[in-house]
N, C-alpha and C positions, 0 to 999 in steps of 0.2 A: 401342505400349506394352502389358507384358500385367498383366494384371489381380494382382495380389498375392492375391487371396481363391479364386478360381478357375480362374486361368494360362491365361483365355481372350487370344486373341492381339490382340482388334478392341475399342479402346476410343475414343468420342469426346469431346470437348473441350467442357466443359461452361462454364467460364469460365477468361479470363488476364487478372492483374494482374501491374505490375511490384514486384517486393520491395526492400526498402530494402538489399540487400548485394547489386546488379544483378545479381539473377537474377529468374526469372519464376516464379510458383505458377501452377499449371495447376490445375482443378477439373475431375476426369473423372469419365465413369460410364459401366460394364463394358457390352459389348454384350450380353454372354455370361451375365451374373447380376443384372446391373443396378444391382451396389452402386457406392457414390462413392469418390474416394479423393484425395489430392492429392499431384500429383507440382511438383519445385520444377527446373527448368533452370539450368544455371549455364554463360556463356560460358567456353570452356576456352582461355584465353589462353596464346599461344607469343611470349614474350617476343623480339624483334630484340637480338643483343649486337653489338656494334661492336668489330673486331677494328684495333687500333690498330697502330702504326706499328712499335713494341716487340715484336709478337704477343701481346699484353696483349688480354684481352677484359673488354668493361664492357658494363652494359647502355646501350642506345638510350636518349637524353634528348635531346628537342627545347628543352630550355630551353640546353641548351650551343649548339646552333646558333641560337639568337637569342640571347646571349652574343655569338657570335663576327660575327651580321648588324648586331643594335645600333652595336657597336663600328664599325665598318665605313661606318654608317649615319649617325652621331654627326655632327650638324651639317648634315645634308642634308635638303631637301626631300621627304622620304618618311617618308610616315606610319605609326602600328603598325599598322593595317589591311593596308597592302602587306606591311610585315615578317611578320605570320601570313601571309596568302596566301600570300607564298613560301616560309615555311617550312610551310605546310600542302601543298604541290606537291613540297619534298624527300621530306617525310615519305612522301606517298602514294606516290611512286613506289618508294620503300624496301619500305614493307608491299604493293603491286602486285607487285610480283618473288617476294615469298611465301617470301623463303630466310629460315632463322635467325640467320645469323651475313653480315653485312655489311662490305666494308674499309672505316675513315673513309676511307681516296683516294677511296673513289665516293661519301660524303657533301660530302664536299670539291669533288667535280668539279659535284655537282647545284647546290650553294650559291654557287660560282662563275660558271656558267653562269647560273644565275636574276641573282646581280647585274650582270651585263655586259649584259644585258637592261632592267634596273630603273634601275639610275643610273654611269655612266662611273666617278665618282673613287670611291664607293662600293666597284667592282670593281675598282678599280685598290690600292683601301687592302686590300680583303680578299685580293687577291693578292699586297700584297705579304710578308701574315703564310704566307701557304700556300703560296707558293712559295719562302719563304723567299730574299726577293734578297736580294744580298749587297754590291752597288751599283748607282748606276745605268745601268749598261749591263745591267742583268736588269729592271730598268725600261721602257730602250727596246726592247727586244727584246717587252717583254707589251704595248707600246701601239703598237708600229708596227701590226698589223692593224688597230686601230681609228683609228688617222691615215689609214696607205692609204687605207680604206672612207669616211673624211671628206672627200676629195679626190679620188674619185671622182666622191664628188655633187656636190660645189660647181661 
């Protein structure tokens, strides 16, 4: 950081608190003249937009994917602790990838995969809004793997 009073380049960090509009005030003092000064940081947030199915772009909301886990969820044995976690494990892997602009197909494909993992009819209901079947022969066709894999172990 340089010094505003004397544009020396080496200042250290005298005190950090968090400020109420989440940024940080720093309390410095000049290597170079030794005056104080307060510098305030502010996280530079790159918003995620979700590029939809239309080529519409909207911003990123995890409250639409617990919207669509709830539903999905609705009358099963799973609590809203699992529902954050899982949507806390889409979310991450979203902002991990680091890109700005996201297809909902691969928010779709994270949410799906975490519930086929989490609870059978669960993933069965939220597939059949995302894959949109259109009877049930698009039914059997998404449950024969997990039939298969159950007749195997038996």
């Amino acid at each position: 950081m340089r010094c505003p009073y004397c544009k020396h380049d080496e200042t250290k960090v005298i005190d950090s608190r968090n400020s109420q509009d989440f940024s940080i005030r720093r309390r410095r003092e000049c290597l170079g003249c030794e005056r104080r000064f307060t510098t305030y940081e502010k996280i530079e947030e790159s918003p995620v937009r979700v590029i939809k199915k239309d080529g519409t772009r909207v911003p990123f909301d995890r409250e639409r994917i617990r919207s669509g886990v709830e539903k999905a969820c609705y009358k099963r044995p799973i609590s809203p602790e699992q529902i954050d976690l899982l949507i806390g494990e889409v979310e991450a892997v979203i902002y991990e990838d680091g890109e700005r602009e996201v297809p909902s197909r691969l928010i779709g494909e994270l949410v799906f995969n975490a519930l086929r993992d989490l609870d059978k009819v669960a993933f069965v209901r939220f597939a059949s809004v995302y894959r949109e079947f259109q009877d049930v022969h698009d039914f059997v066709e998404e449950l024969q793997p997990i039939l298969d894999n159950r007749r195997r172990e038996s």
